[in-house]
N, C-alpha and C positions, 0 to 999 in steps of 0.2 A: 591491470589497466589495458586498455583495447586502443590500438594506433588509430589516427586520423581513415587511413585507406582500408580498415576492418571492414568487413562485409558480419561477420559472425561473431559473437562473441560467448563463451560459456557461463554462465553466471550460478554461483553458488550459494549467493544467498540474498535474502531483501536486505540489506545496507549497503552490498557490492552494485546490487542493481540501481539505489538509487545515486551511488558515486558516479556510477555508469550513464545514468540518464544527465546528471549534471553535465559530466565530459561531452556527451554528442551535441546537450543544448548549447553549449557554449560553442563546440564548434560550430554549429550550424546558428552562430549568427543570434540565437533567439534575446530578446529583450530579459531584461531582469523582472519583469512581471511573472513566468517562468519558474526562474530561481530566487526570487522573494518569497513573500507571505503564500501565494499560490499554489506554488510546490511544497514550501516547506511545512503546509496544513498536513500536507500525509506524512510526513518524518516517522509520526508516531506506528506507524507499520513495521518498520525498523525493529523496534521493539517490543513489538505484540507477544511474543514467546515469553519476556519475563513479566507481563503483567498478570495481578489474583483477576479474577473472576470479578472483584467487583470493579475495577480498573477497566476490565475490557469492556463491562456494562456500562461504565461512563462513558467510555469514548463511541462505541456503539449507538448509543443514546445521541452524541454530539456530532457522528457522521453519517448516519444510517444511509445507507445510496448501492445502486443496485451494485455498481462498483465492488464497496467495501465487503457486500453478502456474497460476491463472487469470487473473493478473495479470502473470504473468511470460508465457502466451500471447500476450496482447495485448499489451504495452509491452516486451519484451524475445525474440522470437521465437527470434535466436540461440542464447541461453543457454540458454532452452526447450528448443530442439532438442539441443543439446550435454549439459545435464545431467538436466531433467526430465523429458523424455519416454523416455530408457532406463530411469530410476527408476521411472515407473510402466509401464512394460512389465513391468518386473522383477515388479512388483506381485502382472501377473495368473497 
């Protein structure tokens, strides 16, 4: 957990991060739209590491945004390469 007066915080993994993002929202005042249905659509990032193949194609299917393929760059390279990157090839 990171104090009120943190400037830095080291994060280890996406569920710490998003405890992390709750704690600053809350201090900083923000409404529960936030930390309702809004934030808690991406939860499912949390646990992108134990889902098959065709789990991550569901939800890929249900979020696709440039967001999710730039996080799926970085934290999932495979499935990047396997589904996201002919999609946006398709694109152009």
């Amino acid at each position: 957990m990171i104090s009120a007066d943190s400037q830095t915080a080291v994060v280890g993994s996406i569920p710490e991060l998003f405890e992390i993002q709750k704690v600053l929202m809350k201090t900083g005042k923000r409404t529960d739209e936030y930390l309702g249905k809004g934030y808690g659509t991406w939860a499912f990032l949390k646990e992108w590491v134990t889902f098959t193949d065709r789990q991550k194609l569901e939800k890929y299917n249900e979020f696709a945004s440039h967001e999710l393929n730039l996080f799926l760059f970085f934290k999932d390279i495979a499935f990047f390469s396997i589904a996201v990157a002919p999609f946006i090839k398709n694109k152009l």
